[in-house]
N, C-alpha and C positions, 0 to 999 in steps of 0.2 A: 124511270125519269132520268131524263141526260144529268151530268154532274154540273153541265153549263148553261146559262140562260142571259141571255143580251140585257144589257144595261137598260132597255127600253122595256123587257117584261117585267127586269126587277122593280125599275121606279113604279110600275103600274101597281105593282103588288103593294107597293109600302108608300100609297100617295098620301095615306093621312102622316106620315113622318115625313112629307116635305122632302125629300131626299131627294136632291142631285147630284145625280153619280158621276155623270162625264166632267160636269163645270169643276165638282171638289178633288176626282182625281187629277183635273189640267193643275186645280191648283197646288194637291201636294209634291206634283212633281214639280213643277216652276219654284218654288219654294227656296231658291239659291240663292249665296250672297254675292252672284255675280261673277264667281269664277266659272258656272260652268261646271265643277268639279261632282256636286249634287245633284245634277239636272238627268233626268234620266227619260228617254224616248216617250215622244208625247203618245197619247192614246188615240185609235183614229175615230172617226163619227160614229163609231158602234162599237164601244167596248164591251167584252166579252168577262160576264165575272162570274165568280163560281154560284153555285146556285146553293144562298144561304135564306131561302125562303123560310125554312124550319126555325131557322135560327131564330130571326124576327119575330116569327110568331110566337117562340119560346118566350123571348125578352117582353114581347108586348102581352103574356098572359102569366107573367109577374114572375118569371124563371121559375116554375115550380120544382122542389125536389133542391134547391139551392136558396136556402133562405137569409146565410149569413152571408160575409165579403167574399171568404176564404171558398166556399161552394161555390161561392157565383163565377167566380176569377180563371175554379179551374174546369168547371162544367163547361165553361164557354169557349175556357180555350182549348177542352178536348174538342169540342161541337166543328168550332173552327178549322183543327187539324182533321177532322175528318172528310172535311171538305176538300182537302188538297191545300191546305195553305201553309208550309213548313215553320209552322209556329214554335219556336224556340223560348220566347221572353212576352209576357206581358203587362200591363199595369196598368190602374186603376188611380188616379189622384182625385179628392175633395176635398177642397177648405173648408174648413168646419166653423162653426160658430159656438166656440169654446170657451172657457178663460181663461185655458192653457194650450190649448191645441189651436193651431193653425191651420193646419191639413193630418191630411191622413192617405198614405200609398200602399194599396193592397198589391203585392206584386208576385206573378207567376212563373216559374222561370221550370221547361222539361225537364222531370226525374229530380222535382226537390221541395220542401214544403210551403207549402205559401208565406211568405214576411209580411208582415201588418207593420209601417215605419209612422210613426207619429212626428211631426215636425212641430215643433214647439216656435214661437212666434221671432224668438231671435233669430234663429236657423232663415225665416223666412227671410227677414232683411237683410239677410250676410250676402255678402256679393258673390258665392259661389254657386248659392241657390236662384240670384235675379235673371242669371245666363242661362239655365237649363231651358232643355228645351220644352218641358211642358209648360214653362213659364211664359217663354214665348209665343205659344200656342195659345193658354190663355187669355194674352194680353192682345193677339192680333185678330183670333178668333177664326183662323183657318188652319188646316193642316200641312203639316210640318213633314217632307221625307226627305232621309241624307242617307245616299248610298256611304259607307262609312270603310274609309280606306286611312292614310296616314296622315293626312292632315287634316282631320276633322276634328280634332280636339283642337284646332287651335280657333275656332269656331263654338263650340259648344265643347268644355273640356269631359265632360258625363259621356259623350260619345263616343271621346277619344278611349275610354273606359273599355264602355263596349268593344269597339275593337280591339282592344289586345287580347280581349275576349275570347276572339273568334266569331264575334259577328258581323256581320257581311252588310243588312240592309234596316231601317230603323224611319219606323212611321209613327206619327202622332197626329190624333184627329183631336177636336175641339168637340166637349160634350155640354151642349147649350141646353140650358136650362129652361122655365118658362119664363123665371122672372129678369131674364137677360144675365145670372152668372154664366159666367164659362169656367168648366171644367175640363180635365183631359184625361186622355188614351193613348197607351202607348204600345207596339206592337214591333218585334225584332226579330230576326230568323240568322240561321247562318249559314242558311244554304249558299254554295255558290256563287248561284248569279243572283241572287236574293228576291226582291219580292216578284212574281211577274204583273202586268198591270191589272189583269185579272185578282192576286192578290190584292192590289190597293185600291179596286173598288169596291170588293167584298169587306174588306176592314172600314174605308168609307162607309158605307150603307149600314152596317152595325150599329153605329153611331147613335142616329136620331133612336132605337128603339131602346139603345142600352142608359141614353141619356135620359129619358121619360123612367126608367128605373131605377136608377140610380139618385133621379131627385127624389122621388117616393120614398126611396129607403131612407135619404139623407133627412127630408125633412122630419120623418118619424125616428131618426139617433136627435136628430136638435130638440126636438121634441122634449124627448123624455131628456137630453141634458140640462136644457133650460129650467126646467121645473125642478131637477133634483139639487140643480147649482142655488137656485132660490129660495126652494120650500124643502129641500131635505128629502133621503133616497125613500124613506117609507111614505111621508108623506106625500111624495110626486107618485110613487106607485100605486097610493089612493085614489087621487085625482084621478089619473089615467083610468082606472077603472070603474069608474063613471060616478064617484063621489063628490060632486057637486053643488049638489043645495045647499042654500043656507040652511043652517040649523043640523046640517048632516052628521050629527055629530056619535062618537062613543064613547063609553068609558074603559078606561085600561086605568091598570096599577103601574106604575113608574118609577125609577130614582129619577128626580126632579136636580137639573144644574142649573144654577141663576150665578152668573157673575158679574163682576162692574169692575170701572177703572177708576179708583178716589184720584179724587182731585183732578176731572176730564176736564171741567171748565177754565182752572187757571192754566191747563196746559195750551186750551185754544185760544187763550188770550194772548201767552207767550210764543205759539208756533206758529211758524207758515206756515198756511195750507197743506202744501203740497210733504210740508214734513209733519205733520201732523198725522194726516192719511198714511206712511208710509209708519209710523209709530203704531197708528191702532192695526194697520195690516201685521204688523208681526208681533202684534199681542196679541191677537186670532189666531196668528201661525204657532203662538204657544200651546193654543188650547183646541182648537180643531182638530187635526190627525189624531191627536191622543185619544179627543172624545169617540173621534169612528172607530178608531184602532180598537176599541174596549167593548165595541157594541151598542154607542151611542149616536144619537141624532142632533144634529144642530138645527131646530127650527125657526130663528129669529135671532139678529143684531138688532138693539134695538140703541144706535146712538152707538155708545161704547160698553153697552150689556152686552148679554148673549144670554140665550135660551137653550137648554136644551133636556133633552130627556133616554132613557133607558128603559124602553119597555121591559115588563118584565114576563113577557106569556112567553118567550121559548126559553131561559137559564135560570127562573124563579126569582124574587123577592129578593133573598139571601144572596144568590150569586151579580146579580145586577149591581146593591150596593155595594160589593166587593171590589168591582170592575171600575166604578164610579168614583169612592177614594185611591184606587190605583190611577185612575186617570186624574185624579185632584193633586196629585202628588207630583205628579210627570209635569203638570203645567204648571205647576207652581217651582218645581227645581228650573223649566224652561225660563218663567217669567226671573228667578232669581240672575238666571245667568244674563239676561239683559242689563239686570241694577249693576252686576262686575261690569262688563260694557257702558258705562258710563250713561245708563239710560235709565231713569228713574220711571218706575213703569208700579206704582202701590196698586194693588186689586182687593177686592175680598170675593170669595165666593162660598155660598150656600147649598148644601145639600140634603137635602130634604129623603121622602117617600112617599107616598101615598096614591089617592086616586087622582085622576083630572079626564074632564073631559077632554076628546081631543075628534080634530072636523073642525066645519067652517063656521064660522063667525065674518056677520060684515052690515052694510046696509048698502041697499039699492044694489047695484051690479058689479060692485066692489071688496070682495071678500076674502079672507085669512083661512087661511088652513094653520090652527093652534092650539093649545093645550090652557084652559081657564080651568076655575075650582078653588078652592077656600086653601087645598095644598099646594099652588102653585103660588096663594096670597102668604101662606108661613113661609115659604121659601123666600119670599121679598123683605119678609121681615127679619128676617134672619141675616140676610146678606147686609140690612143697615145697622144690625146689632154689632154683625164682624167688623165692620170700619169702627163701627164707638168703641169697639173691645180692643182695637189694634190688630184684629186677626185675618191673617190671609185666609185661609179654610176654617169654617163654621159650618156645625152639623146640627141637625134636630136629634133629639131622644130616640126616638122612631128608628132614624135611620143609624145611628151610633150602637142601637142593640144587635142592628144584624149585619151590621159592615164586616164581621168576623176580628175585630182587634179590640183592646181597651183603650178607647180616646179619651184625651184629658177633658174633667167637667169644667164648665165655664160658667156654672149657675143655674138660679132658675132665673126666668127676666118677662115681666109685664111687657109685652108686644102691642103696640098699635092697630086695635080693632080685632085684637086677638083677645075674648073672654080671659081662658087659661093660663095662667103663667105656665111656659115653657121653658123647659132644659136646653141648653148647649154646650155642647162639644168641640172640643178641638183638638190640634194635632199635636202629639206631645212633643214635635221636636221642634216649634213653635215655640216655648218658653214655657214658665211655670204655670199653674192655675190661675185664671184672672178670678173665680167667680169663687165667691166665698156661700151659698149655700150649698145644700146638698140635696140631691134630686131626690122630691119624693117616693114614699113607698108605694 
């Protein structure tokens, strides 16, 4: 099979991707800011491009044998250089839909490992990112080529980059989406005389099949982001694997964490909005990381609560509550160092053990992925005994046998809707004993 085939047998090949090869390469070459100095020899009525027939078909039958960014990036741009296309640099941008990510650039560059760069959301609005040129590809939604000599950073400074580099020629196609985002592709060589136009309609034509792949992958990372940001990593790992119904539910043994913020209500009465919100966000930034860091799940804000749990089927019973007053500790020296910052920030929180259910809960087509049970109800009662008691950490009996330390007793105490008078515990560097009996034998 020749290495070459006319723009007219490739479009026929690749007519369910809409691809126009002569009209997208007139426009990446036209693509100048009018000096001239970019503009590189139009293509005649019959361009001649490499014959990336394989290629496509690869990308449209889901790039097998390359399932994450990092295979796909360099599969494709070895696929590419075998075709004669002196591929030096290539890369990959998507914005994501994150709470902390804004895009994400898989980038390929010959003889070195692939970079995965995360842009966080300020990066994107800094004026050094609005210039680049995938950003103007983006925004215009055609492709972008700058032969890339010495004054081409004073145009797109990223370029100027590149050329000190040593590269020579620098394409950027628009990776259109179904639901109308645009994405981008970037492709650089440093041959010579850089791309020929045959190169820039084989990089063209890529496009439409790698873009139909690349949203498949994206919508399936938002996917599973969206669910873990909301409902928690094991939790959203549930769902996804086809845990749905109502009623779906199991039982597991847990360290149970229930906290709260005393006195939420007179602080919304006293704060703005907007300072309010930015107060309970870094009362969560006290107690989040610590609780994953330790092997726990956050499954629920409820207001200025939080929920969460420690299963205990892979490190045991024993080791779980260990991990759980280790992380009750961390959040609470966190939340101290706020009150020094002149942020009065009282909590108490409760930690329990035992069973709960956990799976969906809900009515009609409405439903919770959550952890109910009569030990999820002691832990609630427990957390309103530490505000009466003055205590930031409150423990059950249960769970103070196997935390591995001697915690100070705080009594035994008639609970609401709790039969049993219960024991609690606290942390001895909390202050002295509040509770004057002694825990039964």
């Amino acid at each position: 099979m020749s290495a070459e085939v006319t723009v007219a047998s490739l479009r026929a090949d690749t007519a369910d991707e809409h691809v126009q090869l002569s009209g997208e390469v007139n426009r990446a070459s036209l693509q100048d800011n009018g000096s001239g100095r970019a503009r590189s020899p139009e293509p005649s009525g019959l361009c001649i491009a490499k014959d990336i027939r394989g290629i496509t078909a690869w990308l449209n039958d889901g790039a097998p044998g390359a399932p994450a960014p990092r295979e796909l990036i360099e599969e494709l741009s070895r696929r590419l250089i075998e075709t004669g296309i002196p591929l030096e640099r290539a890369a990959i941008f998507v914005a994501l839909l994150h709470p902390d990510i804004a895009g994400c650039s898989t980038i390929w560059r010959r003889g070195q490992p692939v970079e995965i760069r995360e842009a966080p959301y300020d990066l994107r609005r800094s004026e050094a990112v609005r210039i680049e040129p995938s950003i103007w590809v983006r925004q215009a939604g055609v492709p972008l080529r700058r032969r890339l000599d010495d004054g081409v950073g004073d145009e797109f400074p990223f370029l100027g980059e590149l050329y000190r580099q040593g590269f020579t020629d620098y394409l950027t196609t628009p990776l259109h989406f179904t639901n109308g985002e645009i994405h981008a592709a970037s492709w650089a060589t440093r041959h010579q005389t850089g791309f020929t136009e045959a190169d820039l309609a084989s990089l063209t034509a890529v496009a439409p099949p790698l873009a139909r792949l690349v949203e498949i992958r994206s919508l399936r990372r938002t996917e599973a982001t969206l669910l873990e940001t909301y409902i928690g990593r094991q939790a959203s790992g549930r769902v996804l694997a086809g845990h749905i119904r109502r009623g779906d539910t199991e039982s597991i043994h847990a360290a149970i964490w229930l906290s709260d913020l005393r006195g939420f209500t007179g602080l919304a009465e006293r704060l703005p909005p907007q300072e309010l919100t930015a107060l309970l966000n870094s009362y969560f930034d006290c107690q989040v990381p610590t609780i994953e860091a330790r092997g726990g799940e956050v499954l629920k804000f409820m207001g200025d609560g939080l929920l969460a749990i420690f299963p205990t089927a892979e490190g045991g019973t024993a080791r779980v509550c260990i991990e759980a007053l280790a992380a009750a500790r961390e959040a609470r020296a966190r939340i101290l160092a706020m009150h020094r910052n002149s942020t009065q920030v009282p909590f108490s929180l409760a930690l329990h053990v035992g069973e709960v259910l956990y799976g969906n809960v809900g009515g009609g087509r409405r439903l919770d992925f959550t952890v109910i049970g009569p030990a999820i109800n002691l832990a609630a009662r427990l957390e309103r005994l530490g505000r009466d008691l003055g205590r930031s950490v409150i423990t059950s009996g249960v769970f103070s046998d196997l935390c591995g330390e001697r915690l100070t007793s705080l009594g035994n105490h008639m609970l609401r809707d709790i039969r049993i008078e219960q024991p609690a515990f606290g942390l001895p560097e909390e202050g002295p004993m509040l509770g004057t009996n002694k825990r039964p034998a």
